[in-house]
Each structure stands twice: as structure tokens, then as C-alpha cells.
TIZA-559952 format. One record per residue (C-alpha): residue number from 1; chain; z negated, x negated, y. Coordinates in Angstrom, 1 decimal. Example, Ala and Ser with C-alpha at 12.3 -4.5 7.8 and 13.67 -1.06 7.14 Angstrom:
BEGIN
+-----+-------+--------+--------+--------+
:  nr : kette :     pz :     px :     py :
+-----+-------+--------+--------+--------+
:   1 :     A :   -7.8 :  -12.3 :   -4.5 :
:   2 :     A :   -7.1 :  -13.7 :   -1.1 :
+-----+-------+--------+--------+--------+
//
This chain:
BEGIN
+-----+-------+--------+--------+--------+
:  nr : kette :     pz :     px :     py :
+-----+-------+--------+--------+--------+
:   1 :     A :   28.5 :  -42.0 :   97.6 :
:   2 :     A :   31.9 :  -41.9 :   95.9 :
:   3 :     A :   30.9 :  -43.1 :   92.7 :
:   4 :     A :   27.8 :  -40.8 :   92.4 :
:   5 :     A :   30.4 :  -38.3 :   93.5 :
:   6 :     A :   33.1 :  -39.3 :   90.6 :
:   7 :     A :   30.2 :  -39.1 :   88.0 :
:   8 :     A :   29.4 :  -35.4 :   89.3 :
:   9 :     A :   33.0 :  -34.8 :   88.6 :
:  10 :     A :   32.8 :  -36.7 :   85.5 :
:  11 :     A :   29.7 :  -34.7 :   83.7 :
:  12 :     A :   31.5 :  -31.6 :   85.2 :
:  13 :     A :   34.5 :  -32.2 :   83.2 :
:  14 :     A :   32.5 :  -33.2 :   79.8 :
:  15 :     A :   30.3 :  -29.8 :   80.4 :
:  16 :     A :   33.3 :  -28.2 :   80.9 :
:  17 :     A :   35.4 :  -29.4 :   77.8 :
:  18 :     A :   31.9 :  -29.0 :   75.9 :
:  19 :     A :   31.7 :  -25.3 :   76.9 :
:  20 :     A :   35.1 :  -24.4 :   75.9 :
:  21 :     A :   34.8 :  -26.0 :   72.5 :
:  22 :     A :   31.6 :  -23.5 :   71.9 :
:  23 :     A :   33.5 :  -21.2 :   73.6 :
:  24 :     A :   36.7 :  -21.0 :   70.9 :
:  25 :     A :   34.2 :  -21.7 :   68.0 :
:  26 :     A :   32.8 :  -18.2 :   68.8 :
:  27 :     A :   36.2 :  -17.0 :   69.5 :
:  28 :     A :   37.2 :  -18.0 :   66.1 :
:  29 :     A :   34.0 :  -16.4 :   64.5 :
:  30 :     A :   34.3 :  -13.0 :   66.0 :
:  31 :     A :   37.6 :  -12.7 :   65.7 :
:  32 :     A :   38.1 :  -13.4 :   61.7 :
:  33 :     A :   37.0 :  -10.1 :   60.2 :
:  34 :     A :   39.2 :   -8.4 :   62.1 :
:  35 :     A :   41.8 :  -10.8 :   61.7 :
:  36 :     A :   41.4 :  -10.2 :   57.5 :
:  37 :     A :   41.7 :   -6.2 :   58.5 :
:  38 :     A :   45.3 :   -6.6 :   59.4 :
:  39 :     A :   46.3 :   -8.1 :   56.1 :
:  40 :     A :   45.6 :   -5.1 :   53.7 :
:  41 :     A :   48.5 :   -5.3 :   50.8 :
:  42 :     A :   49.5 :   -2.0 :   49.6 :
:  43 :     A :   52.5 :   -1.8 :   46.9 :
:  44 :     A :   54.4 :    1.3 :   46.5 :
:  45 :     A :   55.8 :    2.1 :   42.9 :
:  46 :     A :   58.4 :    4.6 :   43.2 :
:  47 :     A :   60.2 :    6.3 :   39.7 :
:  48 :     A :   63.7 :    5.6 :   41.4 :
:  49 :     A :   64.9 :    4.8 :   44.7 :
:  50 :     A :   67.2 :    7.1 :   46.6 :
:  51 :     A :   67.3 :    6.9 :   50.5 :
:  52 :     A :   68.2 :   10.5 :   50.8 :
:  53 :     A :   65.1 :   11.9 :   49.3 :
:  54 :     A :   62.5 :    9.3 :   49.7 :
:  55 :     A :   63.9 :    8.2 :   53.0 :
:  56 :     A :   61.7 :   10.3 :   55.5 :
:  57 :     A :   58.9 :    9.2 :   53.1 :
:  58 :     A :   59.0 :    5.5 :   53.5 :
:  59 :     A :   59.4 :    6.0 :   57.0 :
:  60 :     A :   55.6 :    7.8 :   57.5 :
:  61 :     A :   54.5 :    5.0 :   55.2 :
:  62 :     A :   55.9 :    2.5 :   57.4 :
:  63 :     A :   54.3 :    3.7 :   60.7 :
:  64 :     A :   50.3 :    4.4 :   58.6 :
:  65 :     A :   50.8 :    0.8 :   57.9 :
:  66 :     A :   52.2 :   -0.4 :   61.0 :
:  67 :     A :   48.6 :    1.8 :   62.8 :
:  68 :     A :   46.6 :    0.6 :   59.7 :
:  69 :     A :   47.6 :   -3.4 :   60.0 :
:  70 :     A :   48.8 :   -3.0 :   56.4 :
:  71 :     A :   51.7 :   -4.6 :   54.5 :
:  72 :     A :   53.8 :   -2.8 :   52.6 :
:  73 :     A :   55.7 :   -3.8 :   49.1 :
:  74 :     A :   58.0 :   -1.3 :   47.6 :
:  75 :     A :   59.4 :   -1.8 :   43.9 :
:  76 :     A :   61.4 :    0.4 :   41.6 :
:  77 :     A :   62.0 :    0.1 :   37.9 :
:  78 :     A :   65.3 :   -1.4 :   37.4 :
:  79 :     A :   65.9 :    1.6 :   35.4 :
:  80 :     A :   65.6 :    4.8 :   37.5 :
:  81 :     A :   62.3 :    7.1 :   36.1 :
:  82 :     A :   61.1 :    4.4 :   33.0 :
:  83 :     A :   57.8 :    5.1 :   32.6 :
:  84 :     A :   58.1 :    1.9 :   30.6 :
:  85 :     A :   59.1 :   -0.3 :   33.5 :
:  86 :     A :   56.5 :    1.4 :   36.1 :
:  87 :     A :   53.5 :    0.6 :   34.0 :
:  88 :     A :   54.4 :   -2.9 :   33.7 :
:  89 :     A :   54.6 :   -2.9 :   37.6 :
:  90 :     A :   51.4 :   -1.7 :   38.1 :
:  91 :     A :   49.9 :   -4.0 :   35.9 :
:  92 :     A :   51.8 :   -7.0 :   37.7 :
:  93 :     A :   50.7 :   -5.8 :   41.2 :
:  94 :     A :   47.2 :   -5.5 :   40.7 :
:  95 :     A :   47.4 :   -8.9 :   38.7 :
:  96 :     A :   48.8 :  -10.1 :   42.1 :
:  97 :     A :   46.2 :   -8.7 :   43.8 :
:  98 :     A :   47.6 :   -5.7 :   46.0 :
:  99 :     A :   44.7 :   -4.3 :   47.6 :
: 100 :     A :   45.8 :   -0.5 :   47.0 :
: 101 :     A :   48.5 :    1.2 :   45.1 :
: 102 :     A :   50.6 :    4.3 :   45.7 :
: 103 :     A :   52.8 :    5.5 :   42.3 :
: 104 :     A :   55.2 :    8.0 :   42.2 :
: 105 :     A :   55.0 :    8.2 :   38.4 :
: 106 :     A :   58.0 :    8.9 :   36.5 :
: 107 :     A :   55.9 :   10.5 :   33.8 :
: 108 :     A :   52.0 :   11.6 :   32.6 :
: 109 :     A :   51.8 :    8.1 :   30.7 :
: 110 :     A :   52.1 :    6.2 :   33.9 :
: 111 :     A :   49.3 :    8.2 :   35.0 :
: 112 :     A :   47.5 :    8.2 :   31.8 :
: 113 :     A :   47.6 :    4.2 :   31.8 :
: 114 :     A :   46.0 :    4.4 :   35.6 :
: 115 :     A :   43.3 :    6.7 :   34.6 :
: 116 :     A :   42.3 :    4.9 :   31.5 :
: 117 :     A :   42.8 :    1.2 :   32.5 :
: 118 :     A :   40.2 :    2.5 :   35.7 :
: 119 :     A :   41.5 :    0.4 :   38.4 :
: 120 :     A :   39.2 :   -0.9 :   41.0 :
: 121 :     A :   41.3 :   -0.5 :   43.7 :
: 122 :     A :   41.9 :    2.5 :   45.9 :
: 123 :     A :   45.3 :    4.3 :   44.7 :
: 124 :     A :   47.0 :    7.4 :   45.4 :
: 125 :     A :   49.3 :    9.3 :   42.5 :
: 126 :     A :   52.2 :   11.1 :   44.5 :
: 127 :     A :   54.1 :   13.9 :   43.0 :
: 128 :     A :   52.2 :   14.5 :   40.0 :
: 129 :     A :   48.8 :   16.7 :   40.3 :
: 130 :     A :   45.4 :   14.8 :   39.8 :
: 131 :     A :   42.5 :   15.7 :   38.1 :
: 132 :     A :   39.2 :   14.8 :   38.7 :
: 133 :     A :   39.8 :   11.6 :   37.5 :
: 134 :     A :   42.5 :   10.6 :   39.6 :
: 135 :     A :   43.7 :   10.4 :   43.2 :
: 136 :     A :   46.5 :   13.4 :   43.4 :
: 137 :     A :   48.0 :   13.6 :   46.2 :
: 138 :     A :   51.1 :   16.1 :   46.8 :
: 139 :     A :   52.1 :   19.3 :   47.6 :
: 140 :     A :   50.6 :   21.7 :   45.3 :
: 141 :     A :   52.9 :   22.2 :   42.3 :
: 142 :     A :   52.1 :   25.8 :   41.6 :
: 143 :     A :   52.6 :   27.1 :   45.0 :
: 144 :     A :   55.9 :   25.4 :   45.0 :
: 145 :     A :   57.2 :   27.3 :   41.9 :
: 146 :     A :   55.8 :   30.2 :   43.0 :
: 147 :     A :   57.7 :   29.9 :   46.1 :
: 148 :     A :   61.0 :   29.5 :   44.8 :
: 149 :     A :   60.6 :   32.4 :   42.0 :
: 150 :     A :   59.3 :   34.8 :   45.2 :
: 151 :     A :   63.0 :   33.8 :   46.7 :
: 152 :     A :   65.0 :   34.4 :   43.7 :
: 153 :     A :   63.4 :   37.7 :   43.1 :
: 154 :     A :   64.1 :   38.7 :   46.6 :
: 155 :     A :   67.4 :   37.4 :   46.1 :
: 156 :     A :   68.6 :   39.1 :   42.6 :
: 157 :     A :   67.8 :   42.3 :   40.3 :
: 158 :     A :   65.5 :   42.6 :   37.3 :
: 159 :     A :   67.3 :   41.4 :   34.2 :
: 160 :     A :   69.6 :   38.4 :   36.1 :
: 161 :     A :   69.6 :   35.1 :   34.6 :
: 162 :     A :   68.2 :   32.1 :   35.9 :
: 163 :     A :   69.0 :   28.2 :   35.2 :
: 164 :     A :   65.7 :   26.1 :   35.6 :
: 165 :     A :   66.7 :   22.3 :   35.2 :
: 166 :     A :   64.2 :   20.3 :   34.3 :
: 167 :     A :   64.9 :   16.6 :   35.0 :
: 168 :     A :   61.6 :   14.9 :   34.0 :
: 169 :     A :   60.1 :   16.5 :   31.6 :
: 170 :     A :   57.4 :   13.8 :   31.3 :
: 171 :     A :   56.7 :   14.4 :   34.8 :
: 172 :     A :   53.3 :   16.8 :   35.3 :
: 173 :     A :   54.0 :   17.4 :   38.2 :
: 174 :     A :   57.6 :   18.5 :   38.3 :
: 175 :     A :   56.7 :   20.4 :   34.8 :
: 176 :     A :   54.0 :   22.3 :   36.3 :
: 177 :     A :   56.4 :   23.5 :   39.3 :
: 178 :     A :   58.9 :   24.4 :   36.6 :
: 179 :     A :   55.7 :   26.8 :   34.3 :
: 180 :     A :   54.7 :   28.3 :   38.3 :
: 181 :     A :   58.6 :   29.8 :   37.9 :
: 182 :     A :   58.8 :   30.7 :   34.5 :
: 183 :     A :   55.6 :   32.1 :   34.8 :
: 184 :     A :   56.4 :   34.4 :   38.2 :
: 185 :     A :   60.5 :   35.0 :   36.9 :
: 186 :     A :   59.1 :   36.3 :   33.5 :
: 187 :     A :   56.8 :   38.6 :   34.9 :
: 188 :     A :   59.0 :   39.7 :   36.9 :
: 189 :     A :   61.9 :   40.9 :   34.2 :
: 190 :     A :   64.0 :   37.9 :   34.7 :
: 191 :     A :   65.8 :   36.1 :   32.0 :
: 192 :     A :   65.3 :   32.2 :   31.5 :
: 193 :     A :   67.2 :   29.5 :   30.3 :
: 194 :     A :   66.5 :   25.6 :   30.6 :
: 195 :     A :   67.9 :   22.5 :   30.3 :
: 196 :     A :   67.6 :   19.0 :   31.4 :
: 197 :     A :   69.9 :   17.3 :   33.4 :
: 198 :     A :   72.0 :   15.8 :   29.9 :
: 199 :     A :   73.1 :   19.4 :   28.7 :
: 200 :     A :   73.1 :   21.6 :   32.2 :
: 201 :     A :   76.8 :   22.2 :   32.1 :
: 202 :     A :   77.0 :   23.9 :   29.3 :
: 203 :     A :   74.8 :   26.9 :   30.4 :
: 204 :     A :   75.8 :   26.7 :   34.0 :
: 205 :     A :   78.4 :   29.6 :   33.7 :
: 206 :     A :   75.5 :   31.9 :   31.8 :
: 207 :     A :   73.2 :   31.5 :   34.7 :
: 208 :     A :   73.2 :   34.1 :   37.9 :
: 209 :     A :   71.3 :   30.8 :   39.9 :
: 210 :     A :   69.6 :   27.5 :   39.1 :
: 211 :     A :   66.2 :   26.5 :   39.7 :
: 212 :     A :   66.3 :   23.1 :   40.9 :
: 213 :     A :   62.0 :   21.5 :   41.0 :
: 214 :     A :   62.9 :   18.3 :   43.2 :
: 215 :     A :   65.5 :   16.6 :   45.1 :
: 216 :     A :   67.2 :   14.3 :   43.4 :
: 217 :     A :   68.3 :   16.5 :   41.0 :
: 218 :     A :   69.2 :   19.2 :   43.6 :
: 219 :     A :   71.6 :   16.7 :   45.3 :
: 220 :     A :   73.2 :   15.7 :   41.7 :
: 221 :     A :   73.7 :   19.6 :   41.1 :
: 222 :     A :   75.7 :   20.2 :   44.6 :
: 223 :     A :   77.9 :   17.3 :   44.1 :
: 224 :     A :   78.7 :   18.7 :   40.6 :
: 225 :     A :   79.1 :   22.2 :   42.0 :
: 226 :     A :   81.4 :   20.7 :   44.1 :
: 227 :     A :   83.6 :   18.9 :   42.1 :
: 228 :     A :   83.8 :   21.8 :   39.8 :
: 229 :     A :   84.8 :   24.2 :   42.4 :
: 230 :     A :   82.0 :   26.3 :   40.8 :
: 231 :     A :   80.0 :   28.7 :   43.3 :
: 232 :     A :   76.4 :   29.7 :   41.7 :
: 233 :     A :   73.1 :   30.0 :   44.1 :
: 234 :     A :   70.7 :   27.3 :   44.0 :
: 235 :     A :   67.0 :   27.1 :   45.0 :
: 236 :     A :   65.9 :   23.6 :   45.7 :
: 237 :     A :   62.8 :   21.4 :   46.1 :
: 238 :     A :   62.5 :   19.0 :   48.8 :
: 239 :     A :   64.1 :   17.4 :   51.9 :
: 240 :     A :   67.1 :   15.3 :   52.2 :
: 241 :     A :   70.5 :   15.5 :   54.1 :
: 242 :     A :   72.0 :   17.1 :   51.3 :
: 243 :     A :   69.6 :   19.9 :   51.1 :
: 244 :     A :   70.2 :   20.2 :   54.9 :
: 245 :     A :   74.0 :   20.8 :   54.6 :
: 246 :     A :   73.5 :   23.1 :   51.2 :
: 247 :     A :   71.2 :   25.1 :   53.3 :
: 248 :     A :   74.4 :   25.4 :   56.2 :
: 249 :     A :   77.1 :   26.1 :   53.6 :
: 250 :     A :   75.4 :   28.5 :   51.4 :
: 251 :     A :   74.9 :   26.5 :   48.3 :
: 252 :     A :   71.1 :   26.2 :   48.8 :
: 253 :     A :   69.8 :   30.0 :   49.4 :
: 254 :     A :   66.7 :   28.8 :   49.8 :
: 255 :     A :   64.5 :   25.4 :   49.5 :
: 256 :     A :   61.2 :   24.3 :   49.7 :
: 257 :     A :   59.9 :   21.9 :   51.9 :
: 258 :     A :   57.3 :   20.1 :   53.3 :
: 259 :     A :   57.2 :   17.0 :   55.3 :
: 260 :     A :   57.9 :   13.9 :   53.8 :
: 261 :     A :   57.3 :   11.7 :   56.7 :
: 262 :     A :   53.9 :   13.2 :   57.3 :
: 263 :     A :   53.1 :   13.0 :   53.3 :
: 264 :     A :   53.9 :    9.2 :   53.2 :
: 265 :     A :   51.7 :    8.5 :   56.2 :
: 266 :     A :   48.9 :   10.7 :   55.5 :
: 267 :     A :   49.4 :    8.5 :   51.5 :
: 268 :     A :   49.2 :    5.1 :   53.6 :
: 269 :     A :   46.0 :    6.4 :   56.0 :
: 270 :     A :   44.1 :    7.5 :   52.4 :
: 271 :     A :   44.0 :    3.9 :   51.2 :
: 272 :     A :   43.7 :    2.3 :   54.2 :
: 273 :     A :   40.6 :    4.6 :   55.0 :
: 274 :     A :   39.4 :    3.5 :   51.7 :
: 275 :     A :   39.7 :   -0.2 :   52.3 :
: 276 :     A :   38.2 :   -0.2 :   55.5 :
: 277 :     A :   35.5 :    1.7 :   54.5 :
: 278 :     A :   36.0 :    4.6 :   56.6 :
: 279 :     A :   36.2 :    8.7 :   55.7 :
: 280 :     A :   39.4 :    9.4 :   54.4 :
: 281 :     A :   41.5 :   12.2 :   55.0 :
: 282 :     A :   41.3 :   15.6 :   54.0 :
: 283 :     A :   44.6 :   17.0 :   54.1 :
: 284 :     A :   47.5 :   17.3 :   52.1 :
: 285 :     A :   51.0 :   18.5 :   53.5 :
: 286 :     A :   52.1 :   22.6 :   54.6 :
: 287 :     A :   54.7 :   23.9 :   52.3 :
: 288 :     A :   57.0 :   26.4 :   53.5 :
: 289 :     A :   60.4 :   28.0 :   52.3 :
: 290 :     A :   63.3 :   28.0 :   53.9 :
: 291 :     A :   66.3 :   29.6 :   53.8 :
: 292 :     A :   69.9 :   29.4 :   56.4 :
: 293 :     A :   68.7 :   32.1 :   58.6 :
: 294 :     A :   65.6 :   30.2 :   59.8 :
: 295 :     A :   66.4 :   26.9 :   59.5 :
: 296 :     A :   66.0 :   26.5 :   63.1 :
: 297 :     A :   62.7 :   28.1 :   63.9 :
: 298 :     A :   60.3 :   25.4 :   65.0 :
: 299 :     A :   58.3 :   24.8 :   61.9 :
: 300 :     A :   61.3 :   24.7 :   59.5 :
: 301 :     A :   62.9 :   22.3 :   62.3 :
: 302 :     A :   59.9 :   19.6 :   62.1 :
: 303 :     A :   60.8 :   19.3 :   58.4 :
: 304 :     A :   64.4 :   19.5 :   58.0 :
: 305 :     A :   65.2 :   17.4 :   61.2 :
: 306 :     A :   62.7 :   14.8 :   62.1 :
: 307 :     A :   63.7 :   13.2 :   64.8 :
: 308 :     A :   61.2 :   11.1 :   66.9 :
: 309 :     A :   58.2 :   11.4 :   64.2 :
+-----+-------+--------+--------+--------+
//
């Protein structure tokens, strides 16, 4: 009785073991595609890197790929904005095989070199506007110049002067913003001068305020205006720190915003959506302007401090 009992036990243990070796094989089946899911590669090019204005940014990026199971690489040219250096990084990356690609070109040839080469894999173009070739994905650039003209003209009489710096020139995107001013300041009885950010000293004095088409640039112009001791209106593109304090003290009368966080997360969720075969997003981030006085109304609060995205 005990050894018919022992072999009971015995086959038990062999079915058993048998059962759980068919059981992980299974396991291991089922489980791999979504295992591969979670490994999605996705290299961000940026034109220059500058916590202050691209922190909020790489922050939304961070949580899409965090939700999306995606890693992220970000490079910069070791020169800040070289077209030069950016197309030779998007060639490497897709040479390494980066499943997506987000670019914040530093010029129209970085995009040019996209659009031609046709890349097979999903990308998104940040800061510059698309065509129907391309994947644009930003802010619209006219409605951000016609924004900041609508402020100055609120702001100053037919016949002032206004200083529009222009920091990229190669840069569609940040031109087109520039035209959408021009355009609106021109029409409107203004006077315009330009210059890039080599030669702006020189004209600052003949300018009743400066146009100022993204953030960088914005933040390089208050630390100059500081220095100086020089006190001449700006109107600003974009969120950082800096624009939150010119925006306290006066400098900034009025900026245009939009937010960053959500841009690089909704940028992230486009590829991803793409990779994984699912619809992406239709959507593209709410500009607003905003000036001292409202700074703290609820909408202009989600932009300008974002805590707890």
C-alpha cells in the first residue's frame, strides 16, 4: 500500500513539474510582444540645449515615454544651432536604429535633408512648420507673431519703433513668427528695424521695444538689459524662469506662451501612436499671451508654473 501510494505521489510530482514547464513556455509566448512594446527607441535632436527653455519640454517627453514604455536619447550638436552637426545626428541615429525621431531643427536644411532622404521611421519636426510632406508639429508660427504685434500695438502709438531680433534666420519656423509681426507692425504704421543677435546692440537705443520670436534669445536680451542698466520693453516667445521673473519686473510686457510640458508629451505620444500602430493624436498645444496683470489667472498659471504636471 505504501509503495503504490509513493508512486501516486511520484507521477503527481512528474505531472506537476510537466505542467509547469508547458505552463511558463506559454507564459514566455504570450508575454514577448508585449515585452518588445516597452523597448521603443526614440532619440531627440535638439538645436542647443538650455534647461531653462527646454526644461518643461523634456520633462512631458519623459512622462509620454515613461506611459508609452519608450526610451528616450537626447543629443545636441556640440555646437549650439549647427545645422551641420544635426544632420549628421540624424543620419547616425537612424543608422543605429532609433525607432522614431523628434528634431528641433536649427534650420530649413535639417528639415530639407529629412524630407528628401524620406525616412521610414515615424518623426516629428518641432518648432519649425511642416508641410505636407513632413510631420510639423508646434505652435502655429503665425498666430504667435500675430500675437505679439496685437500687444505692441496695444502697447505704443502709430509711428514708434520696433527691434525684431532674429536669431536663426535659417530657422522657418522662428522666420515665419518674425514675417506674422512685420506683417501686422507694418500695417499697422509701425516702423521696423532688425537684427540678429551679432549686431543687436547697436540699434537697441533706436528702438521704442524689441521683438524677441523664442526663448533663448529672450533670456540673452534680459541679461544684457541688465547689465547695461538699459530699460526698453520687450515681447517674448516662450516659457522659462527668466520669462517668469521679466514678466514680474516689468521687462517682459507681454509674452507668449504655450505649454511646453504638454507639447513634449503630446511629441512623445505621436510616435509612439505610430509605432504601435494605433491613431495618433490630433492636437497641437493652446497659445495664449500673457502679460503681468494676469499672470495668475488659471490658464496663464498652468503654463508659467507647472507644478505637479
Amino acid at each position: 500500500m505504501k509503495r503504490k501510494l509513493g508512486n501516486f505521489m511520484q507521477l503527481g510530482i512528474l505531472t506537476a513539474l510537466g505542467l509547469s514547464v508547458l505552463l511558463s513556455i506559454f507564459i514566455q509566448e504570450i508575454s514577448w510582444p508585449s515585452t518588445s512594446w516597452e523597448r521603443l527607441e526614440i532619440s531627440i535632436i535638439f538645436r542647443e540645449w538650455n534647461t531653462s527653455a527646454w526644461g518643461e519640454l523634456r520633462f512631458g517627453m519623459e512622462k509620454a515615454a515613461s506611459d508609452y514604455g519608450a526610451e528616450l536619447r537626447f543629443l545636441t550638436p556640440q555646437e549650439s544651432n549647427s545645422a551641420a552637426e544635426q544632420q549628421k545626428l540624424v543620419e547616425q541615429e537612424v543608422n543605429n536604429g532609433a525607432d522614431g525621431l523628434v528634431i528641433i531643427p536649427a534650420s530649413g536644411d535639417v528639415q530639407q535633408q529629412i524630407t528628401e532622404n524620406k525616412l521610414t521611421i515615424p518623426y516629428v519636426i518641432m518648432e519649425s512648420d511642416g508641410d505636407e510632406k513632413t510631420s510639423g508639429f508646434t505652435p502655429d508660427s503665425e498666430t504667435i507673431g500675430q500675437l505679439l504685434a496685437q500687444a505692441a500695438t496695444e502697447d505704443f502709438p502709430n509711428g514708434a519703433t520696433a527691434l525684431l531680433i532674429n536669431p536663426l534666420p535659417e530657422n522657418t519656423g522662428i522666420q515665419k513668427r518674425l514675417d506674422s509681426v512685420q506683417k501686422y507692425l507694418s500695417e499697422n504704421g509701425f516702423s521696423i528695424l532688425t537684427a540678429d543677435t551679432d549686431n543687436w546692440a547697436r540699434l537697441l537705443l533706436d528702438a521704442d521695444f524689441v521683438i524677441l520670436p523664442e526663448t533663448t534669445s529672450a533670456i540673452q536680451m534680459m541679461a544684457f538689459l541688465e547689465e547695461q542698466q538699459l530699460d526698453i520693453p520687450l515681447y517674448a516667445v516662450g516659457y522659462s524662469q527668466e520669462t517668469v521673473n521679466g514678466l514680474e519686473d516689468g521687462t517682459i510686457r507681454a509674452a507668449v506662451v504655450w505649454n511646453g510640458y504638454g507639447e513634449g508629451y503630446l511629441a512623445i505620444q505621436q510616435i509612439a501612436s505610430r509605432l504601435l500602430k494605433t491613431t495618433p493624436p490630433e492636437s497641437e498645444p493652446a497659445v495664449i499671451l500673457v502679460r503681468k496683470e494676469d499672470m495668475y489667472e488659471p490658464e496663464s498659471q498652468k503654463i508659467l508654473f507647472p507644478i505637479g504636471n
